[in-house]
C-alpha positions in Angstrom: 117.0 76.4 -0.5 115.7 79.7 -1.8 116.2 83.2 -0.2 112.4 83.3 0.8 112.3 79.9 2.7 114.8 81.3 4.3 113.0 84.4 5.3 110.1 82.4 5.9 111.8 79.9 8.0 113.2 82.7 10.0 109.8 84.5 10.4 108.1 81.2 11.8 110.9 80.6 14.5 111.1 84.3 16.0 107.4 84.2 15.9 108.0 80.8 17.7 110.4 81.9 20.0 108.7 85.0 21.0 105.7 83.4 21.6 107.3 81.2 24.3 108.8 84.5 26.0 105.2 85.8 26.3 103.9 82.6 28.1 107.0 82.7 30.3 106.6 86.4 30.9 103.1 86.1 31.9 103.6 83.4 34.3 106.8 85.1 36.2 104.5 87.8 37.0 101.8 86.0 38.4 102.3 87.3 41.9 99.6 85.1 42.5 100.3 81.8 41.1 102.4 80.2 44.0 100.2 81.2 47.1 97.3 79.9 48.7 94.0 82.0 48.8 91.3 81.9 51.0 88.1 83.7 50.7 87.2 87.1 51.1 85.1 90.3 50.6 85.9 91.4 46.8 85.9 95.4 47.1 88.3 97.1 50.2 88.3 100.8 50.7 91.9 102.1 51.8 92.2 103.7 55.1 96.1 105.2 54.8 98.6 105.0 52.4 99.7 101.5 52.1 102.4 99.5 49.7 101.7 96.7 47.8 104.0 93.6 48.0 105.1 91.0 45.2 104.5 88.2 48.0 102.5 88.1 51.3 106.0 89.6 52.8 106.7 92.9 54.5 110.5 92.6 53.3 109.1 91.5 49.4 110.1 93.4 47.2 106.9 96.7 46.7 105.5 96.5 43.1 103.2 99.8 43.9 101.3 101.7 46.3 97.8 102.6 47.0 96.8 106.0 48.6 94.1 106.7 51.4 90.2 106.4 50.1 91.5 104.7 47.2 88.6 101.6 46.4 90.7 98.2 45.5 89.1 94.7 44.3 90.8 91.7 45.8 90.4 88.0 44.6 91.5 86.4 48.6 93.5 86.6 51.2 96.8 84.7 51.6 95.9 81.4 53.7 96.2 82.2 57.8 97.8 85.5 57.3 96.3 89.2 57.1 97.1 89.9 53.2 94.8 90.7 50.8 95.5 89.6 47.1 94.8 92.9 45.0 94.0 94.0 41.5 94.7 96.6 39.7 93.6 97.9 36.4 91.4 94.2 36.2 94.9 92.5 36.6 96.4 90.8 39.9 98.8 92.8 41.1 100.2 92.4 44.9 99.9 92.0 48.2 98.3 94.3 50.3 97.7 94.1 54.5 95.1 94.1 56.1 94.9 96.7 58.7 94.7 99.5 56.0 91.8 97.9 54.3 87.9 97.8 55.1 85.7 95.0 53.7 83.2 97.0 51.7 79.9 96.0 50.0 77.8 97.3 47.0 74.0 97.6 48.3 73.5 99.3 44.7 69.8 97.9 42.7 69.7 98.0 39.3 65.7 97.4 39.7 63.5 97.0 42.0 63.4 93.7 44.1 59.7 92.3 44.3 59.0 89.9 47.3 55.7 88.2 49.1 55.6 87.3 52.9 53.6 84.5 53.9 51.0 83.8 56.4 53.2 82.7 59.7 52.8 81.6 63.1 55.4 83.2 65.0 55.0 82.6 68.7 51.3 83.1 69.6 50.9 85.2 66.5 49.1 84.6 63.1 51.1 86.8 60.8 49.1 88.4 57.9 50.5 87.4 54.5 52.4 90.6 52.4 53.6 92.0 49.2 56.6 94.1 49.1 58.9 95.5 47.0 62.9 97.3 47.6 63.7 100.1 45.8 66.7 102.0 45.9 66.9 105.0 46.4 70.3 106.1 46.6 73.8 106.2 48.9 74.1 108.6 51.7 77.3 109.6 53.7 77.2 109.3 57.3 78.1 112.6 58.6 81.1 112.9 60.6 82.1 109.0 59.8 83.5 106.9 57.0 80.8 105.0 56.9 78.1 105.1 53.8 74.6 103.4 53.6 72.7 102.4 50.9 69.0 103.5 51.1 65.3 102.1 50.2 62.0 102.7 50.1 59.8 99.8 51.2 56.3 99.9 50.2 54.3 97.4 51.6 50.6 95.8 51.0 49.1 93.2 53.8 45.7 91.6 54.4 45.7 92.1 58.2 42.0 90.7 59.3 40.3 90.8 55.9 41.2 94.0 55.7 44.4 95.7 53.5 46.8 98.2 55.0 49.0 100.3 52.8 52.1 101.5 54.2 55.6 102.4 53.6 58.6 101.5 55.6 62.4 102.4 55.3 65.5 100.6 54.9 69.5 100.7 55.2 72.5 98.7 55.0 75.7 99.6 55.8 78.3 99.3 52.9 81.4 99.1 55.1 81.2 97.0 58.6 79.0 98.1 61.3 80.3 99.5 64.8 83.6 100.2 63.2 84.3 96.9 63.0 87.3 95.2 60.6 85.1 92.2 60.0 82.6 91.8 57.1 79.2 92.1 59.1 76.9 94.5 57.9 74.1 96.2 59.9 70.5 96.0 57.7 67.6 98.2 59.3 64.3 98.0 58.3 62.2 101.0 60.0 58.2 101.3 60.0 57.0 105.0 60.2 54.5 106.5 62.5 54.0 103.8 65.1 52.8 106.0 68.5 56.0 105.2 71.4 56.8 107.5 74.0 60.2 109.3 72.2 59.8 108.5 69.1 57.4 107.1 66.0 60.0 104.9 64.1 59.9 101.1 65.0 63.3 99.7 63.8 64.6 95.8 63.3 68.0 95.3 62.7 69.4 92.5 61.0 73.1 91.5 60.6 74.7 90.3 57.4 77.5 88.2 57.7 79.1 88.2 54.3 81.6 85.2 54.8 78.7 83.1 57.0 76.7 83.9 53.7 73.8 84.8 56.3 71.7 86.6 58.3 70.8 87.1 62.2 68.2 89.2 63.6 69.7 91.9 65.7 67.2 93.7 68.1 64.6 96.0 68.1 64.4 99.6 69.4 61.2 99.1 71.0 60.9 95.4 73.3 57.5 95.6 74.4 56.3 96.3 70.4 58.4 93.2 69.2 57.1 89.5 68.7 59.0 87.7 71.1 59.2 85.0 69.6 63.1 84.0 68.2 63.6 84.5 65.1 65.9 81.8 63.6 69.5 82.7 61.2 68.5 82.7 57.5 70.9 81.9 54.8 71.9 84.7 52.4 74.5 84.5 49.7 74.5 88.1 48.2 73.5 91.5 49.1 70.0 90.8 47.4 69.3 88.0 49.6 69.9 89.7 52.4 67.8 92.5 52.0 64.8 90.1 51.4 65.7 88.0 54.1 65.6 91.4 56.6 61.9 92.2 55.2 61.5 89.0 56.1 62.8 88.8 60.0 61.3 92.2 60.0 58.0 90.9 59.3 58.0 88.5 62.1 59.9 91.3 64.9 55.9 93.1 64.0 54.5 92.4 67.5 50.6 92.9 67.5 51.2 96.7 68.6 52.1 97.5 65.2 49.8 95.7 63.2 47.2 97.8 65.8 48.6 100.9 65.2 49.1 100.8 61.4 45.9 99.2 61.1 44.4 103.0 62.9 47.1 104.9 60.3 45.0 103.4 57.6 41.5 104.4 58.9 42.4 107.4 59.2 
């Protein structure tokens, strides 16, 4: 045997050997691997300092810590328990708990979402068929809260009696639970401008987004006697962007004849 099959030979196995270590390695750390995850929102924002755990454990052993405001990505939650598996830096990294986390959600557009309503009994009421198209606009702190909004504008064409009517309407959802609540429900608003009511001139729909549910429920109205009353029935949604167009839609069919009246005036005029 020469001197260089002997190197060579030697080469091959540490190359061999370390290659096993690495696999090993990588598994051990894996605080994942060995526990049962459930579903859950993907982004949290922090709320207090918080420690992460190696296991779903207050006594495991703490791998890191995350500090207040800090925005996490999470891949589940350990099965019947409060903790949230975490990432950091793209990699799975602990265990955090739940009370110092808020579900968030990204109502960000990269373009504009284009959408047509069709014509609709609701109730006693012939809706008139739309076109409408979301466009963000940006996100906006609530003042005085943690609790940020993403913004749209709303412009909307209709053929109410024959006739078209121009008009553009606003819209919000909440990016971190609505009401101050822990669970991942999300409160959409769709608002239509100048409509003539005794304290106001903004008729608003809400619409609830129930990110787990993967759906939607109509909320209310500010204004009852404005509404359709006709019930407006749960729609499926099973990302932000189908939310959104399933609030223009529930929106739609909240328009009692009131509105159609009065924006039908706002165009004459």
């Amino acid at each position: 045997m020469t001197r260089a099959s002997v190197k060579r030979g030697a080469i091959i196995g540490t190359v061999f050997l370390l290659s096993l270590i690495v696999v090993t390695t990588v598994r051990a750390t894996d605080p994942f691997e060995k526990v049962k995850l459930t579903p859950s929102v993907k982004t949290y924002l922090v709320i207090k300092n918080i420690n992460v755990r190696e296991k779903p454990l207050t006594k495991s052993k703490r791998v890191g810590r995350f500090r207040n405001k800090s925005v996490v990505k999470a891949v589940g939650k350990a099965k019947g328990t409060k903790w949230v598996a975490v990432q950091k830096d793209g990699k799975n990294f602990g265990f955090v708990y739940g009370t110092a986390l808020v579900p968030m959600i990204d109502g960000k557009l990269t373009e504009p979402i284009n959408g047509n309503l069709s014509t609709k009994t609701v109730g006693k009421m012939k809706l008139p068929p739309c076109h409408y198209q979301i466009q963000f606009e940006g996100r906006v702190k609530v003042e005085g809260d943690m609790q940020v909004t993403s913004d749209y504008q709303l412009p909307v064409q209709c053929d109410y009696k024959k006739k078209p009517i121009k008009f553009t309407a606003t819209m919000f959802i909440t990016e971190l639970p609505y009401l101050d609540n822990r669970k991942p429900v999300y409160q959409i608003n769709v608002d239509v401008h100048n409509i003539p009511m005794e304290d106001e001139d903004v008729f608003s729909s809400t619409i609830l987004y129930h990110f787990l549910k993967k759906e939607i429920t109509f909320d209310g109205v500010n204004k009852e006697d404005m509404r359709n009353a006709a019930k407006i029935a749960n729609m499926k949604a099973a990302n932000v962007i189908e939310a959104l167009k399933g609030a223009v839609v529930m929106a739609h069919r909240s328009w009692g004849p009131k509105i159609w009246i009065a924006l039908a005036k706002a165009e004459d005029q």
